[in-house]
N, C-alpha and C positions, 0 to 999 in steps of 0.2 A: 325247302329252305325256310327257317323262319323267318319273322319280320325284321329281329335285331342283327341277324346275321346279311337279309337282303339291305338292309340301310349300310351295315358296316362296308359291302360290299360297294355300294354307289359312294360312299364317301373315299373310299378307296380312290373310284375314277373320275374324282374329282366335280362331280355329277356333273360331267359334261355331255353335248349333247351326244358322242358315240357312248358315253357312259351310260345315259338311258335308255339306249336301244339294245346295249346290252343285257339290260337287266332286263330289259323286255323278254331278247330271246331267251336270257337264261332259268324265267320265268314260264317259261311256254308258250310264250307270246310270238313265236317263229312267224314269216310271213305267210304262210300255208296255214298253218292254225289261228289267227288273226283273220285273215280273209274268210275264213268259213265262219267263225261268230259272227263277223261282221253280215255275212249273208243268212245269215240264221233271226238276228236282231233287226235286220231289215225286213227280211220279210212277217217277222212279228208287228212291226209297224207299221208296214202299209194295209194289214190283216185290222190291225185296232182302226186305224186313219177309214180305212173303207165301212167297218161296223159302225163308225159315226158319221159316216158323211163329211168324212172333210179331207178325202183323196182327191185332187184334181186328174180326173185322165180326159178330159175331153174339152175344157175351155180352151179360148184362143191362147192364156198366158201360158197354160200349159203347153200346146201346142208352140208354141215360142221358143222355151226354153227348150223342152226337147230338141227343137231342128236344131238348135245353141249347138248340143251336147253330141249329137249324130254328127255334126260337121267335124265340131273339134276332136271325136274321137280316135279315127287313125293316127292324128298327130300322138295324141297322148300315145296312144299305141307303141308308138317307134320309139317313145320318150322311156317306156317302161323295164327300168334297169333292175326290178327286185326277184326276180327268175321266178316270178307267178305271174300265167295271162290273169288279167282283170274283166270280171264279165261286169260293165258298166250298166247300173241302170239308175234312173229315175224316179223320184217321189218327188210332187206338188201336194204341198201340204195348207188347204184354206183359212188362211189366218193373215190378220192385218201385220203380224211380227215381221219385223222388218230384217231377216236374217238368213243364211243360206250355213251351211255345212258339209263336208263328206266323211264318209266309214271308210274303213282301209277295203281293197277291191275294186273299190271304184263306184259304192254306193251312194248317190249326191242328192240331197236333198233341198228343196229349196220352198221356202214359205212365198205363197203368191202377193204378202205387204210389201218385198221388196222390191218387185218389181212394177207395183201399178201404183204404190204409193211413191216411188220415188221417179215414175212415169220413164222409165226405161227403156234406151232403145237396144236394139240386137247386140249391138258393139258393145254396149254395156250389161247386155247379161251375158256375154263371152268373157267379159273381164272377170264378170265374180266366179264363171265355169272354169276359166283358167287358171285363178287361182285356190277352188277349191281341187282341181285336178292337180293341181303341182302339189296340196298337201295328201293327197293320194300316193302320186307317186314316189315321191321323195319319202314316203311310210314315215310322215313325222308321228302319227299316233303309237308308235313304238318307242318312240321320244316321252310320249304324253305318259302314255304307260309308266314308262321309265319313273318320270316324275312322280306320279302320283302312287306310285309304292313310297315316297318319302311324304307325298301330300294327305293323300287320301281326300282331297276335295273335291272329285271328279264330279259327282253326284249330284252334292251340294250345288256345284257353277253351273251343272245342266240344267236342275231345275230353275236357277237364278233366270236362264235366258231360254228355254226351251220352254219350258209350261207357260211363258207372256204370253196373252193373246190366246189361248187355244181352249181356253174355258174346261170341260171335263178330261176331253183326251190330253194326254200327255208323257203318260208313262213307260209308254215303248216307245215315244223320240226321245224324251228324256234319256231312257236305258241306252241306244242307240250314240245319243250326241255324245253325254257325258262318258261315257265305259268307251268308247272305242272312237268315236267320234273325234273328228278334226276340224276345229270352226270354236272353240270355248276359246276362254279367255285364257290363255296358258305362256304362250311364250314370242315375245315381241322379233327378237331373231328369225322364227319360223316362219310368222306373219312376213317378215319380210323377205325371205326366200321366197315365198308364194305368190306375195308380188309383183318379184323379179321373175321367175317361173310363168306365170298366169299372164305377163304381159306377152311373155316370148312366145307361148303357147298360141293364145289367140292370132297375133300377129300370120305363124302359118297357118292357122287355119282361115287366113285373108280377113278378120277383125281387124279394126283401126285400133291400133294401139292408143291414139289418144283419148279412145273412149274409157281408158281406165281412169283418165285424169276428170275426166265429165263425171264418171260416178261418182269418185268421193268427194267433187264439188257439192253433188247434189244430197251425198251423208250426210257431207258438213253443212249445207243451210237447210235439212228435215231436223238436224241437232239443233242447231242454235233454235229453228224454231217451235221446236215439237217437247224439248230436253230430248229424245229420244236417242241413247248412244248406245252405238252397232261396237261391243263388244270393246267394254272403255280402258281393258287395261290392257289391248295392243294397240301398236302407236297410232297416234294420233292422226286425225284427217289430213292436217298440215302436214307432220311426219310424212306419213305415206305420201302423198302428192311431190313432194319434194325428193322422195329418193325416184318413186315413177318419174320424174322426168327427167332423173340422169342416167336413167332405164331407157327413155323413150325413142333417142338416135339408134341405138343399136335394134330397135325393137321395129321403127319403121324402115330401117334398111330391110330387113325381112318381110316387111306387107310391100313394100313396093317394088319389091326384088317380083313377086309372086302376080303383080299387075302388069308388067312388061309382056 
């Protein structure tokens, strides 16, 4: 299909968000074929990230965030409604960028700035695991897809946020974030599914749900003091903090259901 014919077709479905995931599929972007680039560009990534030295497999933050990810993954597990297992893995990527992402699959990425600059504890890197896991699951990068056969900025916003901080490397997380990747600056609704998603998620995996509300305290005063802003055209610190906590009854009935 060409370009004029895929545009006419999204303007058809009013580009909503089932509209974008259709053109995804009807693009080839099925969840089975999406999952294998996804693991194709990731492991081209952590190939580039290891040839320069800036793979983390062995530091404590590293070791952190993984136990994060081993814990909460059976959950995600049961959560996974797109009729493909997800083979979940890990990249720590050494860079002061204060930013995390996932590839559809379940490929999560996470740069080591955000969690030792923003001096993070477990519960709050389970907050940012959870909700890069609900944009996993929920396969909103066939949303993104969607979109950007009308945008075509995908590239362009990856390198915006993906090449900070990382000096030479960049171009296989770049390819990875911006192409398929779920974590750009794309659409404030999904961000806040992932929210709602990412608190409920941690929650069973026995994370204190209120540590979602401590991290983006802790976004919101690295921004005010750093200018530094964690991906500025989804909503806002405030925003998010305030729907998380009409998230947050329903989310610790479930950690405390799990402490009795």
């Amino acid at each position: 299909m060409n370009n004029k014919s895929q545009l006419g077709f999204l303007l058809a479905l009013g580009i909503s968000l089932s509209g974008c995931v259709s053109v995804a599929n009807f693009s080839g972007a099925d969840s089975a074929t999406l999952n294998a680039t996804s693991a194709q560009s990731f492991s081209k990534m952590q190939q580039e990230a290891q040839q320069k030295g800036i793979l983390d497999t062995t530091s404590n933050t590293y070791r952190r965030i993984y136990a994060v990810m081993v814990r909460m993954q059976p959950y995600a597990n049961q959560m996974n409604k797109t009729g493909q297992p997800f083979q979940w893995q890990l990249a720590v990527l050494k860079a002061d960028t204060v930013n995390a992402y996932v590839a559809p699959g379940g490929k999560v990425v996470f740069y080591t700035g955000i969690v030792n600059r923003l001096n993070l504890t477990d519960d709050e890197i389970a907050a940012i695991m959870g909700h890069e896991m609900t944009h996993a699951l929920e396969e909103h990068s066939k949303s993104k897809l969607g979109a950007d056969t009308l945008t075509n900025l995908a590239i362009s916003i990856g390198k915006s946020y993906a090449g900070q901080g990382i000096g030479s490397f960049g171009n296989a997380a770049i390819d990875l974030g911006s192409q398929v990747g779920v974590g750009l600056p794309f659409s404030r609704s999904l961000e806040t599914r992932a929210d709602h998603g990412g608190l409920m998620l941690m929650a069973q995996a026995g994370y204190n749900p209120q540590a979602a509300i401590t991290l983006w305290q802790k976004m919101d005063k690295l921004s005010a003091s750093t200018g530094v802003s964690f991906l500025s055209t989804h909503p806002s610190n405030n925003q998010r903090i305030e729907a998380m906590r009409k998230d947050l009854p329903a989310a610790l009935a479930v950690y405390n259901s799990r402490r009795r």
